[in-house]
C-alpha positions as CSV (number, residue, x, y, z in Angstrom):
1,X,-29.1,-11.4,22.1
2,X,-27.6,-8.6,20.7
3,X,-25.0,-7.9,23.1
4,X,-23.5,-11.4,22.1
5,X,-24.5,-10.3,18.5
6,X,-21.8,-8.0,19.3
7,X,-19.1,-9.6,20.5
8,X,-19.5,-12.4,17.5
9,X,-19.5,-9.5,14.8
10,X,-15.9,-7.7,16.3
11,X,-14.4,-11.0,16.7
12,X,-15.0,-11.8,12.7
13,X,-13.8,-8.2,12.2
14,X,-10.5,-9.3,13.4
15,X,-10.1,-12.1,10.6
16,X,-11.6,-9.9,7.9
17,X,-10.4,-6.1,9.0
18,X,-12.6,-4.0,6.3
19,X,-14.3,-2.5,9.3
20,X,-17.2,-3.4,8.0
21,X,-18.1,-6.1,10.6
22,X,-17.0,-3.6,13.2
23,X,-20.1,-0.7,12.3
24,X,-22.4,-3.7,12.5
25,X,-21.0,-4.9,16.3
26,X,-21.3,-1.2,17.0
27,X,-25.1,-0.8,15.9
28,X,-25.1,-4.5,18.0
29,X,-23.8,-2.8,21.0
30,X,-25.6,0.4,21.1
31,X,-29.3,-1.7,20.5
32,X,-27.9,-3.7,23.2
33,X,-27.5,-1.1,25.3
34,X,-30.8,0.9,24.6
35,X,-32.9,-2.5,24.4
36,X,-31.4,-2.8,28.1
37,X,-33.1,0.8,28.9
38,X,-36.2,0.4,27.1
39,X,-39.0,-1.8,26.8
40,X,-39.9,-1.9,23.4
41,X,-40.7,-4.1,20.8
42,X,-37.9,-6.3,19.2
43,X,-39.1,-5.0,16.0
44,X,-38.3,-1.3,17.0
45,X,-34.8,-2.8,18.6
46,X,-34.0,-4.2,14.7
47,X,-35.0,-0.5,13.6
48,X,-32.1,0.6,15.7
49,X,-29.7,-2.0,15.3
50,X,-30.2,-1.0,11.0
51,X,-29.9,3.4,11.9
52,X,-27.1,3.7,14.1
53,X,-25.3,0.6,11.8
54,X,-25.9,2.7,8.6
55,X,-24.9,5.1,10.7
56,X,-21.9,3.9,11.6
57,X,-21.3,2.2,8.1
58,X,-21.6,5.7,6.4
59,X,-20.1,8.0,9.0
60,X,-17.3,6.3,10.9
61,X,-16.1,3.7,8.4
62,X,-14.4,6.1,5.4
63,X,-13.1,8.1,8.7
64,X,-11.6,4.9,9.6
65,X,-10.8,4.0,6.5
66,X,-8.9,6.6,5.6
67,X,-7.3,6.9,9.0
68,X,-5.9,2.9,8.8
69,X,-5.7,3.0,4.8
70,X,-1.9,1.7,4.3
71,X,0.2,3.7,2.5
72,X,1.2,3.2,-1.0
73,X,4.6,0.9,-1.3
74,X,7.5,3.1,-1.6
75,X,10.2,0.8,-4.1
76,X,13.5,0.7,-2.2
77,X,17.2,-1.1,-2.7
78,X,17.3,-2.1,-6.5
79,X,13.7,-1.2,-7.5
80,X,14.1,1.9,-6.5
81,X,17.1,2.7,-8.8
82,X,15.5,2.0,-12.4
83,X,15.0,5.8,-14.0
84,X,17.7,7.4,-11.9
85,X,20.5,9.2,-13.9
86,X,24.3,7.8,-13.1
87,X,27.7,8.9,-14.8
88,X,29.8,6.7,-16.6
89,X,33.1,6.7,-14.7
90,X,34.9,3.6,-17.7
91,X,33.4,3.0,-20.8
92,X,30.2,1.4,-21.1
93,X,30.1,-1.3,-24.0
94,X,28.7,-4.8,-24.2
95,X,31.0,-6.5,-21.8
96,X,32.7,-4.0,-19.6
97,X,32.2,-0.3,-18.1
98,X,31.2,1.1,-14.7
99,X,28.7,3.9,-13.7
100,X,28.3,6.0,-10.5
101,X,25.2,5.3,-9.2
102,X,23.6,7.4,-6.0
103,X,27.3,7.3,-5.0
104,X,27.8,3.8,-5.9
105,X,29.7,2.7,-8.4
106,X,28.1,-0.3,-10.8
107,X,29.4,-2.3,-13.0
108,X,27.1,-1.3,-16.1
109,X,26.1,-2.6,-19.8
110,X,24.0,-0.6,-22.1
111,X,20.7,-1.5,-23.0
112,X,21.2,-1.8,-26.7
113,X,24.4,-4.0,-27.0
114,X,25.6,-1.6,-30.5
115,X,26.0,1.5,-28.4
116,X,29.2,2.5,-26.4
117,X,29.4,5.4,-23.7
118,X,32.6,7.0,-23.3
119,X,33.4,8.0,-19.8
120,X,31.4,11.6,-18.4
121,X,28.4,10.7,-20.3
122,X,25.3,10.8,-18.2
123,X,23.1,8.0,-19.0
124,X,19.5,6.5,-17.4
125,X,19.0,3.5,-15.3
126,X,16.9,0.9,-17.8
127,X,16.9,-2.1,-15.0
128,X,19.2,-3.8,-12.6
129,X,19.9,-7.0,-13.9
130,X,21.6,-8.8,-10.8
131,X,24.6,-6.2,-9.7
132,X,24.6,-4.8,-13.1
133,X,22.7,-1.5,-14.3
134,X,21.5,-1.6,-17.6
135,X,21.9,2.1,-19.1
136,X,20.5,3.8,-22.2
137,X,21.5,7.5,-23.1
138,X,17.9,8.0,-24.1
139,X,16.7,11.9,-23.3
């Protein structure tokens, strides 16, 4: 019974993957085993099965947890580029001007249409809006 108790709680653990399900096939498999050894009542098998799963639960599962955590999303390509600082190679105004960008050069617009950046000013990165950086001066 509890060997097949088991096997049925790692095989749920593989659709859910908290490893939640995986300390309880563990307690499963280690009453399993010592109910196999033993002759004692199923009562005292259920008092192992609930140790070595709290056990496990408290023990191994923030180990593994930590271990297998994923790692926070690193923003890449265009996210990434919002708050860098780029230098204005042509004027920046409403409808035309280019920026140097991480050693690209982008055709730019700043982000309040009044304002005009003269070439050698260092502005900040506002957003991408398609394959156009929207600049500010700002601080």
């Amino acid at each position: 019974m509890w060997l097949v108790a088991g096997i049925l709680l790692a095989a749920a653990e593989a659709l859910v993957g908290e490893f939640f399900l995986l300390m309880l096939a563990g307690g499963a498999l280690v009453t399993a085993g010592f109910s196999a050894v033993t002759d004692v009542p199923v009562w005292v098998d259920a008092v192992v099965f609930g140790v070595v799963s709290l056990a496990f639960v408290l023990g191994v599962r923030p180990a593994l947890l930590h271990r297998f955590a994923t790692p926070p999303l690193t923003a890449t390509n265009v996210d990434a580029l919002p708050g860098k600082r780029a230098l204005v190679l042509d004027e920046v105004a409403e409808h035309s001007g280019t920026v140097k960008l991480d050693g690209d050069v982008w055709t730019a617009r700043p982000l309040d249409v009044t304002e005009v950046y003269p070439p050698g000013t260092t502005v900040t990165v506002m957003e991408i809006d398609g394959a156009t950086a929207v600049v500010w001066r700002g601080p």
